[in-house]
N, CA, C and O atoms as a MOPAC input file, in Angstrom:
PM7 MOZYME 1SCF
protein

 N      9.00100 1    11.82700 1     7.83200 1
 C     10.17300 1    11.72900 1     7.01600 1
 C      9.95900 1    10.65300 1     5.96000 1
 O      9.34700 1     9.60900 1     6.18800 1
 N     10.57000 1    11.01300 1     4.64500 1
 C     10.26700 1     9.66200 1     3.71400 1
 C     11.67400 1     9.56700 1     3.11500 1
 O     12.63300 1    10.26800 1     2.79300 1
 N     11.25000 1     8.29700 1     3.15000 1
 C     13.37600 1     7.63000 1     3.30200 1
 C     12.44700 1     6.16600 1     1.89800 1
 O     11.33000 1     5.64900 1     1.90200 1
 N     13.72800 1     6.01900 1     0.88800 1
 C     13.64900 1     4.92300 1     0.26500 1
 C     13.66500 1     3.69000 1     0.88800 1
 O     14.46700 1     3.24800 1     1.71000 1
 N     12.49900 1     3.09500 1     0.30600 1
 C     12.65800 1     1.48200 1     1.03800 1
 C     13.49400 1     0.70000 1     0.42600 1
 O     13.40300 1     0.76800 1    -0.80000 1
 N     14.28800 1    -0.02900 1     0.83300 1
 C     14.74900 1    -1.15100 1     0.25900 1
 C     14.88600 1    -2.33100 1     0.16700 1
 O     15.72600 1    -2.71600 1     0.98100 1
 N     14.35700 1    -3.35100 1    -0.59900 1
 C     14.26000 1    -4.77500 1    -0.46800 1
 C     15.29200 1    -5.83100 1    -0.55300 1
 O     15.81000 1    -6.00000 1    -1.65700 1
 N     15.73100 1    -6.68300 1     0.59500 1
 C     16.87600 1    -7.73700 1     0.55300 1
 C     16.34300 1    -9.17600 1     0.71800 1
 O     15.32400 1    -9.68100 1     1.19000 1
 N     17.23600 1    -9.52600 1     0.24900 1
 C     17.26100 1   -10.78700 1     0.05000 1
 C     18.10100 1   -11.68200 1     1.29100 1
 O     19.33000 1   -11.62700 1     1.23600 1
 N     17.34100 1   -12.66900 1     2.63200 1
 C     18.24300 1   -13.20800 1     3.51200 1
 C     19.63200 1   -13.38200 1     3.52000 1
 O     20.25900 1   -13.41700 1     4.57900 1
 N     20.18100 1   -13.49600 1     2.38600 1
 C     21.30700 1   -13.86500 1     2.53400 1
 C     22.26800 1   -11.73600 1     2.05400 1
 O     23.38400 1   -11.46600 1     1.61200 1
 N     21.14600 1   -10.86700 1     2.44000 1
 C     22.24700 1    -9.83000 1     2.59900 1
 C     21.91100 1    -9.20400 1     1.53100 1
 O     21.53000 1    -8.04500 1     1.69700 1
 N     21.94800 1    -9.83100 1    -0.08000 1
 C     22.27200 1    -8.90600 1    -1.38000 1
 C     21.04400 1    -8.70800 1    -1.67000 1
 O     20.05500 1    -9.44000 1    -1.63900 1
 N     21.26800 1    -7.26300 1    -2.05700 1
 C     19.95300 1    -6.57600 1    -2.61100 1
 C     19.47800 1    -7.18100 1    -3.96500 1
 O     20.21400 1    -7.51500 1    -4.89400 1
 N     18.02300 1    -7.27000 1    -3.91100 1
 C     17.78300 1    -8.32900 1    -5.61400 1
 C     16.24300 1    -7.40100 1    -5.49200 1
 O     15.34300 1    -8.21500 1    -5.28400 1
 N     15.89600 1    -6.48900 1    -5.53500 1
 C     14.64500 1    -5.91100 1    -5.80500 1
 C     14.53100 1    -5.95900 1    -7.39700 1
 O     15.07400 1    -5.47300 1    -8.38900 1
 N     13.65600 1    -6.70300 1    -7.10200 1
 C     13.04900 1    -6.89500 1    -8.69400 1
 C     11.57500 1    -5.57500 1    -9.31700 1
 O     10.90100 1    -5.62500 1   -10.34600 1
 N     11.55400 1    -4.65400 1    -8.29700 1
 C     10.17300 1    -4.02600 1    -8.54600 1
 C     10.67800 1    -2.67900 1    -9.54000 1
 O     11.84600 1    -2.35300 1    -9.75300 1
 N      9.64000 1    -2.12500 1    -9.98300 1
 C     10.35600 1    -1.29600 1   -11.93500 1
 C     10.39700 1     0.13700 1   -11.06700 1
 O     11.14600 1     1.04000 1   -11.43800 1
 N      9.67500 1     0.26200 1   -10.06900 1
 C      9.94000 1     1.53900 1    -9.50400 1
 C     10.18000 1     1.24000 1    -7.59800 1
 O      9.88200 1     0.28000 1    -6.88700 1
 N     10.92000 1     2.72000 1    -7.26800 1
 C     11.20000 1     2.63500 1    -6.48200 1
 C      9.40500 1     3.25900 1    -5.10200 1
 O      8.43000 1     4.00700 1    -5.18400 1
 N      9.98400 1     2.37000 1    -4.14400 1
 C      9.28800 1     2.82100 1    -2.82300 1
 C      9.49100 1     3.43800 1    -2.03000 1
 O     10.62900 1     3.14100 1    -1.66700 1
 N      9.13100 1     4.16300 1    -1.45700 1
 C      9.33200 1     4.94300 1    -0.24300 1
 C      8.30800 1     4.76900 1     0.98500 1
 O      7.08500 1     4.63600 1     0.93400 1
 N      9.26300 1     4.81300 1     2.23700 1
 C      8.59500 1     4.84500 1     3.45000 1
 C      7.71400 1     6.12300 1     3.70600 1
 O      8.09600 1     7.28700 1     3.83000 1
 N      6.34400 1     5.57400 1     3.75800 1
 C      5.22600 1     7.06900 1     3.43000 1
 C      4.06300 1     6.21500 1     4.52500 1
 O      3.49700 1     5.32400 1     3.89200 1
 N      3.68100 1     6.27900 1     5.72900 1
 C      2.84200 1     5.94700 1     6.35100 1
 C      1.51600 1     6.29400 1     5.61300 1
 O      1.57000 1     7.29000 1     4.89100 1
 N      0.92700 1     5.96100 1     5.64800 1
 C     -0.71600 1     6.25900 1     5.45900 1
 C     -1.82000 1     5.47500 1     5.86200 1
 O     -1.61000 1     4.27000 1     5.71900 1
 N     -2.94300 1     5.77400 1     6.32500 1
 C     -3.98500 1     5.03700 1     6.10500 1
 C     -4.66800 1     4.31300 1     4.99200 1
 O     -5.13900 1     5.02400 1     4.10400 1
 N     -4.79200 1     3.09700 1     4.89500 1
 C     -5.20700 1     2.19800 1     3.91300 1
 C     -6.12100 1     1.36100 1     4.12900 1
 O     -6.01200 1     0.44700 1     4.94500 1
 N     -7.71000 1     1.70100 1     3.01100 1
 C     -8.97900 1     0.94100 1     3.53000 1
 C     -8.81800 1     0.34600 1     1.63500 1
 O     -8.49500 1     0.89700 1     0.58200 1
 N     -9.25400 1    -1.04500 1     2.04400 1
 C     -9.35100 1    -1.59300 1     0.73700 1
 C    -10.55500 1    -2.99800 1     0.84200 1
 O    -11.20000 1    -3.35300 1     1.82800 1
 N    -10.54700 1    -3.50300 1    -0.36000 1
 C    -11.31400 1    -4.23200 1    -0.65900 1
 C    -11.44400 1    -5.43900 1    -1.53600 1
 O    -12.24200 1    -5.27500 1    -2.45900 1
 N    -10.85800 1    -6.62100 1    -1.48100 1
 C    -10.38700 1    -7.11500 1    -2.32200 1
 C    -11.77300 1    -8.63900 1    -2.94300 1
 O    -12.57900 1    -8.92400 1    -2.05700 1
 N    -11.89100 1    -9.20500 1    -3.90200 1
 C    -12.85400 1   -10.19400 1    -4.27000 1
 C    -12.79200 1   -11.33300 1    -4.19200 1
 O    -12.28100 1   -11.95800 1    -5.12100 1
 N    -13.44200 1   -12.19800 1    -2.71600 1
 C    -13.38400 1   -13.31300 1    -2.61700 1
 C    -13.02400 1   -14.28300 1    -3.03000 1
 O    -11.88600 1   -14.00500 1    -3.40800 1
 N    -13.25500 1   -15.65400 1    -3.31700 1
 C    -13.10600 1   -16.55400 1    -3.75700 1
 C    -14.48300 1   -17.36800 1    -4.09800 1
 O    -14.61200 1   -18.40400 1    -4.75000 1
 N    -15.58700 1   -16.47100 1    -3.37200 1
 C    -16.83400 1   -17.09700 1    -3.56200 1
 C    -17.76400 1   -16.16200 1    -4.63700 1
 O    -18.90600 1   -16.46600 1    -4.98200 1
 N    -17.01000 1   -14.94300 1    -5.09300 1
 C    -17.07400 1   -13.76900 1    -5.54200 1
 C    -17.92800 1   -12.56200 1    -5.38500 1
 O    -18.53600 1   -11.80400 1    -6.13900 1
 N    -17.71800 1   -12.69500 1    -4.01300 1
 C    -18.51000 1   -11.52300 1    -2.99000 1
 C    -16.95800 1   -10.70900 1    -2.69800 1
 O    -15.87400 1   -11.13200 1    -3.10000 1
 N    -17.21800 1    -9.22100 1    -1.75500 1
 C    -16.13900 1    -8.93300 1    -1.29100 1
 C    -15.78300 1    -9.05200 1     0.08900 1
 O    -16.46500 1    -9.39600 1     1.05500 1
 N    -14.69000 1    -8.73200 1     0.00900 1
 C    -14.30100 1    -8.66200 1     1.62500 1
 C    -13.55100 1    -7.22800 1     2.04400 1
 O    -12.90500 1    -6.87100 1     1.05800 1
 N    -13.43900 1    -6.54500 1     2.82700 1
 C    -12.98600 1    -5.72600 1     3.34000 1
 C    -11.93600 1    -5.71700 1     4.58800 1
 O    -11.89700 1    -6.44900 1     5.57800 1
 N    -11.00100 1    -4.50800 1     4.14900 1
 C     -9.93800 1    -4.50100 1     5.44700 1
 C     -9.29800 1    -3.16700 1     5.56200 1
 O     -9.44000 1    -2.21900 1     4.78900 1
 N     -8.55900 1    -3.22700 1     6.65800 1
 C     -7.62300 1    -1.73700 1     6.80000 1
 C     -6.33100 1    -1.79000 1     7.53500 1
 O     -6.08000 1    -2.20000 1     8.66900 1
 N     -5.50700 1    -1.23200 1     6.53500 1
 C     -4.29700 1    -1.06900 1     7.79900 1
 C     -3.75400 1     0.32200 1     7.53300 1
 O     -4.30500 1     1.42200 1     7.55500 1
 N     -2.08400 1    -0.18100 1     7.18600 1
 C     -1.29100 1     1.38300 1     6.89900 1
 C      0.20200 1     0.60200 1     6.26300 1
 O      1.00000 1    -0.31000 1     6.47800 1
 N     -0.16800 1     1.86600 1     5.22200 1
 C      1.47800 1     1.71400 1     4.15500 1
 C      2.42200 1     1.89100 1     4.73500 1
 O      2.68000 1     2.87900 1     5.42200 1
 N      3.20900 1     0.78200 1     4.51200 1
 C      4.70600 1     0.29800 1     5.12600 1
 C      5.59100 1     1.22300 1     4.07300 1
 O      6.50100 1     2.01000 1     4.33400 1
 N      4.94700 1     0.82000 1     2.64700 1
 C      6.09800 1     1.61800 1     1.56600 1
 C      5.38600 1     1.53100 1     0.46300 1
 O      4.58600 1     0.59500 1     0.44900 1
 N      5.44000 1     2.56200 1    -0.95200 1
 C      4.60200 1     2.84100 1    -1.73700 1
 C      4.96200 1     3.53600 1    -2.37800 1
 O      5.44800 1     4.58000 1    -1.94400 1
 N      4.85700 1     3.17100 1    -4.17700 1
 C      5.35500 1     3.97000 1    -5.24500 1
 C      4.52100 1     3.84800 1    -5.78700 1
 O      3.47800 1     3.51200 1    -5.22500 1
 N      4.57300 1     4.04300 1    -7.02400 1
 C      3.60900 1     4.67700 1    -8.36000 1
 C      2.85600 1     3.61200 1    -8.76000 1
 O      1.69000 1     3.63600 1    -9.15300 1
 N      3.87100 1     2.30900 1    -8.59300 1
 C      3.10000 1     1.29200 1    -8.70300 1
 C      2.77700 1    -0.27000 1    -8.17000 1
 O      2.48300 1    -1.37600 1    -8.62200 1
 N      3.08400 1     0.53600 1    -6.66100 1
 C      2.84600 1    -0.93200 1    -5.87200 1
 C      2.57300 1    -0.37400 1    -3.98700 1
 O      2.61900 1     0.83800 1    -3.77300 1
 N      2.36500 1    -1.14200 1    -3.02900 1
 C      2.37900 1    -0.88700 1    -2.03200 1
 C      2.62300 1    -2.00700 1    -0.97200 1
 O      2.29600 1    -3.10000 1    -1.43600 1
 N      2.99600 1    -2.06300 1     0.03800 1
 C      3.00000 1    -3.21300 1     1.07300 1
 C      2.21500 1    -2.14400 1     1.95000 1
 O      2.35200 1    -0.92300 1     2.02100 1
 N      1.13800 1    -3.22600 1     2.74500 1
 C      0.04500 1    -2.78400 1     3.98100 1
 C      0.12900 1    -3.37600 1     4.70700 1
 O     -0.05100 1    -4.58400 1     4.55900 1
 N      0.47100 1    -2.78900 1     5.95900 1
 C      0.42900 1    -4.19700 1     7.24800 1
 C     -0.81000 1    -4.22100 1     7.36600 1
 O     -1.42400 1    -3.30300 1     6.82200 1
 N     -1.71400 1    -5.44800 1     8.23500 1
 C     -3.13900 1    -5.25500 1     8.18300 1
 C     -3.60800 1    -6.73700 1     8.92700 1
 O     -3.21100 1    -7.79200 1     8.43400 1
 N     -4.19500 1    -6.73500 1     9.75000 1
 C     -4.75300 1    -8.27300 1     9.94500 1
 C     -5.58800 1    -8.97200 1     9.08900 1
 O     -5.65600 1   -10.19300 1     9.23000 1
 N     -6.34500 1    -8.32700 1     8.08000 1
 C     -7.29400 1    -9.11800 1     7.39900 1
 C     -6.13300 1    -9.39000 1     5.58800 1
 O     -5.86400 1    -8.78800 1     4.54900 1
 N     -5.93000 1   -10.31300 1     6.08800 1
 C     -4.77800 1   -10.46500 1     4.36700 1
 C     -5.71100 1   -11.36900 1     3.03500 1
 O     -5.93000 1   -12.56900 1     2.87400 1
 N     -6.06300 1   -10.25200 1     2.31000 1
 C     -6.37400 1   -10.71200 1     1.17400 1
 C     -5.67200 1   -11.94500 1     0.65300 1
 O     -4.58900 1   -12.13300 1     1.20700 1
 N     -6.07200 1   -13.02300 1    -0.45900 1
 C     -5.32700 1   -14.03800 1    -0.92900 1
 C     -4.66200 1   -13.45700 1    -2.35900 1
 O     -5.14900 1   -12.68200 1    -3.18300 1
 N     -3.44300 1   -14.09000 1    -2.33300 1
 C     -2.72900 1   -13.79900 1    -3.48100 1
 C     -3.10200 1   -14.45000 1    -4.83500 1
 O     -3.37000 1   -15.62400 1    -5.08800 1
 N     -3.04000 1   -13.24900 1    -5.71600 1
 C     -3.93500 1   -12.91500 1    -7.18000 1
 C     -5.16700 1   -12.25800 1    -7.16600 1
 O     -5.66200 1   -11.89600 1    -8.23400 1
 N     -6.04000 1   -11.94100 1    -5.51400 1
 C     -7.17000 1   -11.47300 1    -5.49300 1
 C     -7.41300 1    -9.90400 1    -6.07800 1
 O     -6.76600 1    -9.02300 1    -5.51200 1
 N     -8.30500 1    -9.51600 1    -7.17300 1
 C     -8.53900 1    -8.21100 1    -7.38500 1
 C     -8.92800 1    -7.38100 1    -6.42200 1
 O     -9.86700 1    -7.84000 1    -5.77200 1
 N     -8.49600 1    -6.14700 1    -6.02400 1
 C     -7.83400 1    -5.39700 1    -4.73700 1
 C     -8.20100 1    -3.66100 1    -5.66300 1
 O     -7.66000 1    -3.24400 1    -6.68700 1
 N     -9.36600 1    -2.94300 1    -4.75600 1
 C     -9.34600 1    -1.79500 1    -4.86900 1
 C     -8.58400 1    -1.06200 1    -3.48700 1
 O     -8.63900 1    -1.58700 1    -2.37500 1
 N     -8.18200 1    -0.33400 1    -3.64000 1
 C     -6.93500 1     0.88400 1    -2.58200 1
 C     -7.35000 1     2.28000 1    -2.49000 1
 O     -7.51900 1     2.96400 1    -3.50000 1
 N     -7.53800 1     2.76900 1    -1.17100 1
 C     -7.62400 1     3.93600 1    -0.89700 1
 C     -6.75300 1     4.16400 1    -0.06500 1
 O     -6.60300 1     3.35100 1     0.84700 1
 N     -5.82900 1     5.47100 1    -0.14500 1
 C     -4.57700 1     5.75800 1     0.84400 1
 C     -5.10500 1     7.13900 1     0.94400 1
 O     -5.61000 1     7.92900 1     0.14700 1
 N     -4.72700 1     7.15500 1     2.55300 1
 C     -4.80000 1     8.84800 1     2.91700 1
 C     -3.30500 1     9.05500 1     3.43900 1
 O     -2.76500 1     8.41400 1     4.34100 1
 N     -2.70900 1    10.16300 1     2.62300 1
 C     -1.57100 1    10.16700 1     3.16000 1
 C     -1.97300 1    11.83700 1     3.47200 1
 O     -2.69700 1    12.53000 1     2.75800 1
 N     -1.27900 1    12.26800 1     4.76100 1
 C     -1.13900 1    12.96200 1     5.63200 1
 C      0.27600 1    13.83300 1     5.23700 1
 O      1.38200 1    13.31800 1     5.39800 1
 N      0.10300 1    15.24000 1     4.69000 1
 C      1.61100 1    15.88800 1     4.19000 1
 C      1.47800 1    17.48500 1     5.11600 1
 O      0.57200 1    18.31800 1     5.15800 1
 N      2.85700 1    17.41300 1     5.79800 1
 C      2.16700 1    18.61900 1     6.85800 1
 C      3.88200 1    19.56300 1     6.63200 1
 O      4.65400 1    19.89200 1     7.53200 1
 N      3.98400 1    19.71500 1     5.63100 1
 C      4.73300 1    20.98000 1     4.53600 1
 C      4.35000 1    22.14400 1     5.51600 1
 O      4.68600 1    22.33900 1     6.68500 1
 N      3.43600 1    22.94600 1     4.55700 1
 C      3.42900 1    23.95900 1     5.09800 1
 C      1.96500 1    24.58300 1     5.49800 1
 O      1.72600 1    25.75800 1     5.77600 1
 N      1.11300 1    23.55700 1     5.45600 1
 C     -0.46800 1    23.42500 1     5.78900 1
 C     -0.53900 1    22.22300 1     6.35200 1
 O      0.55300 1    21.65500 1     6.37900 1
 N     -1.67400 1    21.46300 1     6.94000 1
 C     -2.20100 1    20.29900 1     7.26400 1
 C     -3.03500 1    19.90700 1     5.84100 1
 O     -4.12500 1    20.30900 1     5.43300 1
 N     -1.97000 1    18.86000 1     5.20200 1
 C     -2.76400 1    18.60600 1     3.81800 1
 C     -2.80000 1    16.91000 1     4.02900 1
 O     -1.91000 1    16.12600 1     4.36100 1
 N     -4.38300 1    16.68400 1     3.64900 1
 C     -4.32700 1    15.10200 1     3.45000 1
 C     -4.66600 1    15.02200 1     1.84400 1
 O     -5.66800 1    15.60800 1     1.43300 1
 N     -3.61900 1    14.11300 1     0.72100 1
 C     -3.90500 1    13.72800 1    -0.18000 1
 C     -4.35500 1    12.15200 1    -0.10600 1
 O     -4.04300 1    11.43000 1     0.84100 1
 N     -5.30200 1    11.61900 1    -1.48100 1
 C     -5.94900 1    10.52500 1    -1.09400 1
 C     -5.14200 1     9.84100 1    -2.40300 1
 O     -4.45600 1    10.51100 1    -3.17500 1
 N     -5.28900 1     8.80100 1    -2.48400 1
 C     -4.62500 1     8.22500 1    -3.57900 1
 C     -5.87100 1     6.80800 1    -3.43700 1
 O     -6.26500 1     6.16300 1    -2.46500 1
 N     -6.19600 1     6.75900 1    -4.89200 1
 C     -6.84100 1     5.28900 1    -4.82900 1
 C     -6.27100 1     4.20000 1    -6.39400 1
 O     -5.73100 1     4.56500 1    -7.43900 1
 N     -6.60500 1     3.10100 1    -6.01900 1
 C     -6.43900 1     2.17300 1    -7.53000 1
 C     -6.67100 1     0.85300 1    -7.57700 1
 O     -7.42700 1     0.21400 1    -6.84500 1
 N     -6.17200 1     0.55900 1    -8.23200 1
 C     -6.88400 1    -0.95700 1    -8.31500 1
 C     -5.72800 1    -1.87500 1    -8.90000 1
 O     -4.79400 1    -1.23400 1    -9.38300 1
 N     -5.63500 1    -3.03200 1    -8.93900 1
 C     -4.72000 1    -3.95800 1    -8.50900 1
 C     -4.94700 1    -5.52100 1    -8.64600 1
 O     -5.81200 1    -6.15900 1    -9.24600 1
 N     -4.02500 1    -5.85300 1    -7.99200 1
 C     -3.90500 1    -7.07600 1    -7.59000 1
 C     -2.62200 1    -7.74700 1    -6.60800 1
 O     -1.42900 1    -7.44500 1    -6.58100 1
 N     -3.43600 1    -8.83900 1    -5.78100 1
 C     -2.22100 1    -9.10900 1    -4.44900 1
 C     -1.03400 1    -9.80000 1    -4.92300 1
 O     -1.14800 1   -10.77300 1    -5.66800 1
 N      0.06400 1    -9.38000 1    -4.55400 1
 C      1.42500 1   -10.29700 1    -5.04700 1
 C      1.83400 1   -11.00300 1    -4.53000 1
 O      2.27700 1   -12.04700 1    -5.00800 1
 N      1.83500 1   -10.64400 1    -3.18400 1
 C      2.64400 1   -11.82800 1    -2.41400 1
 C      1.47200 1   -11.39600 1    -0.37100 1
 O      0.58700 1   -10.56000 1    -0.19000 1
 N      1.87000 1   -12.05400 1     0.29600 1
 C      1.25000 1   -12.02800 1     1.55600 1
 C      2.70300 1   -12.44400 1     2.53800 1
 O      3.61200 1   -13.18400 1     2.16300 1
 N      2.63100 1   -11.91400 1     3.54000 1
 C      3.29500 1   -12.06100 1     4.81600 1
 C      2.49700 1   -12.10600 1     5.65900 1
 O      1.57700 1   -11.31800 1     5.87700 1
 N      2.90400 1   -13.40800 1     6.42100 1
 C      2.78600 1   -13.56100 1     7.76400 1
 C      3.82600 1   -14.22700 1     9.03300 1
 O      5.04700 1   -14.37800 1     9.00300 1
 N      2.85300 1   -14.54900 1    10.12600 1
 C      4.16000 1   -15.07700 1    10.79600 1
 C      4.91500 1   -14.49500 1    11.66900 1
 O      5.13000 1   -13.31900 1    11.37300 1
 N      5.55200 1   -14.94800 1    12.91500 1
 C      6.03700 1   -14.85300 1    13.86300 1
 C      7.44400 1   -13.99200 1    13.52000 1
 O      8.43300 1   -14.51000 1    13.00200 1
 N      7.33400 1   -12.48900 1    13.93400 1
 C      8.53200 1   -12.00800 1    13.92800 1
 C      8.71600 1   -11.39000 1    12.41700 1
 O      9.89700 1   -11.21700 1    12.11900 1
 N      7.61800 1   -10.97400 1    11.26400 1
 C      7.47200 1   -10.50800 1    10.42800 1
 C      6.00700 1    -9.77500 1    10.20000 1
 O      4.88600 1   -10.16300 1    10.52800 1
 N      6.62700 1    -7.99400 1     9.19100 1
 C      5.47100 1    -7.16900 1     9.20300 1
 C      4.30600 1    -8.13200 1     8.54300 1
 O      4.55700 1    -8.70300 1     7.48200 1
 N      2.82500 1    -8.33000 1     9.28700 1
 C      2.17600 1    -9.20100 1     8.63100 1
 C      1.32100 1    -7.94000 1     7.73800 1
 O      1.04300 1    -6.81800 1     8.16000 1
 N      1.01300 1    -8.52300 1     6.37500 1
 C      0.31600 1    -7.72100 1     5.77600 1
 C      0.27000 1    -8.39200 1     4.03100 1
 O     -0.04200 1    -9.53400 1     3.69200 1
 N      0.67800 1    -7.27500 1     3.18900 1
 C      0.91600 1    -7.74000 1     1.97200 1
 C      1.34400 1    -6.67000 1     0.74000 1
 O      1.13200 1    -5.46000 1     0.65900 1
 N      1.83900 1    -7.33200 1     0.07200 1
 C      2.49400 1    -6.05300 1    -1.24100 1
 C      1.16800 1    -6.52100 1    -2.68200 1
 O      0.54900 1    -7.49600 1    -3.10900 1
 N      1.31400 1    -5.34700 1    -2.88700 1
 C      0.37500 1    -5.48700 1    -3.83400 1
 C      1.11600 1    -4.84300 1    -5.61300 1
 O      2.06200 1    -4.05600 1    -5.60300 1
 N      0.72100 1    -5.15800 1    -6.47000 1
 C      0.21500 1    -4.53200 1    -7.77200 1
 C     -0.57300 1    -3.26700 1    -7.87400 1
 O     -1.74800 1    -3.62100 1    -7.96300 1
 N     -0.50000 1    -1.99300 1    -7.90300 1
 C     -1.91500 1    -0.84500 1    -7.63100 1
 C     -1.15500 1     0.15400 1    -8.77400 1
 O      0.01900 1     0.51200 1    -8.86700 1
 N     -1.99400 1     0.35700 1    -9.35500 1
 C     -1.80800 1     1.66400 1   -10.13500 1
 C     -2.60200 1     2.60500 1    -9.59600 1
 O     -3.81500 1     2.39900 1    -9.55100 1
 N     -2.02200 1     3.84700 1    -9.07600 1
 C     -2.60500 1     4.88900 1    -8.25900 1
 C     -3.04600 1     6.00800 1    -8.71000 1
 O     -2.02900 1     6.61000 1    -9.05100 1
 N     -4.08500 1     6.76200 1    -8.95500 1
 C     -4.47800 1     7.81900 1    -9.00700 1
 C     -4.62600 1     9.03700 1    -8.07500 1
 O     -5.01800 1     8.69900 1    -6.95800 1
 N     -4.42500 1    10.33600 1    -8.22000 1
 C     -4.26800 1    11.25000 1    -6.94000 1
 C     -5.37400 1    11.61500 1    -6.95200 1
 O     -5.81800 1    11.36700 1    -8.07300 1
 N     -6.18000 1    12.12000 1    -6.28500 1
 C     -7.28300 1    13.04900 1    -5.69600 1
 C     -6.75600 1    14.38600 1    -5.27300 1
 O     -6.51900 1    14.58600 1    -4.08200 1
 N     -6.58800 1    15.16900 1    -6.03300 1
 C     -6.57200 1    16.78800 1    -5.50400 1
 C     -6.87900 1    16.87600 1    -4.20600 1
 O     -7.59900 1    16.09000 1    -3.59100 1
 N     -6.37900 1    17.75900 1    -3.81200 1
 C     -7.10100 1    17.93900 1    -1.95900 1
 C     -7.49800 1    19.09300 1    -2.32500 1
 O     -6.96200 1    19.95000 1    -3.02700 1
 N     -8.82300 1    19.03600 1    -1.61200 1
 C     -9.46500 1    20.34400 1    -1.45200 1
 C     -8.84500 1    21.71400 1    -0.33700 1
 O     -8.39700 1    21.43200 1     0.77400 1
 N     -8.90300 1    22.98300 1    -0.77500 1
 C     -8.53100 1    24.15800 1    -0.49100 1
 C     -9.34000 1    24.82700 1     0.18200 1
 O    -10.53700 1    24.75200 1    -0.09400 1
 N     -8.85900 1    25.69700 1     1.29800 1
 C     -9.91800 1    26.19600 1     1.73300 1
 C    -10.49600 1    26.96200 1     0.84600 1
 O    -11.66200 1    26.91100 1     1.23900 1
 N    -10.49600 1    27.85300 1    -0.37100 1
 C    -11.02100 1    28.37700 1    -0.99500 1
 C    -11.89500 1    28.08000 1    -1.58500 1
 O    -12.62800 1    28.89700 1    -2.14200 1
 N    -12.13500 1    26.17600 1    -1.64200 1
 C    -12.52000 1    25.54000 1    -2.89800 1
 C    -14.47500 1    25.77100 1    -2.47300 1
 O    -15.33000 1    25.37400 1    -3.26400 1

């Protein structure tokens, strides 16, 4: 099911500052973001929520914020076939969560591109 995400602010009132909206869309997410020593590092989790032009990933390995961040998403759409579309892009980290009693992970910056899924015909 994909339901709009929505972002609040502790004290209750909604203040989403992001230009497009998100939606709750699970997927698999392998990415890669550029050190600080300027080698890479690698990680994986799964999309919490994700629009056209951003994503939050829960994930144990949390990139640092401002790090350049390539994205691959497999999202899983089971309509009226078993279809996996891939979505990839590139970016940068915005903010990081962690911490006791919060999704740990991070929202990112990504401009996404689709990957056609292949057909059985293809």
């Amino acid at each position: 099911m994909i339901s709009q995400d929505h972002n609040s602010e502790p004290d209750g009132c909604s203040r989403d500052r992001r230009l497009t909206r998100r939606y709750s869309i699970p997927g698999i997410a392998s990415f890669r973001w550029t050190a600080a020593d300027g080698g890479y590092s690698t990680g994986s989790g799964v999309t919490h929520n994700i629009s056209k032009e951003g994503v939050f990933v829960e994930c144990e390995a949390l990139p640092t914020v401002a790090s350049a961040l390539e994205l691959d998403v497999a999202l899983s759409l089971n309509w009226n076939h078993d279809v996996t579309v891939r979505l990839r892009g590139a970016g940068h980290v915005r903010h990081i969560r962690s911490g006791a009693g919060v999704r740990i992970g991070y929202g990112a910056a990504v401009v996404f591109h689709m990957e056609t899924p292949a057909t059985e015909e293809d």
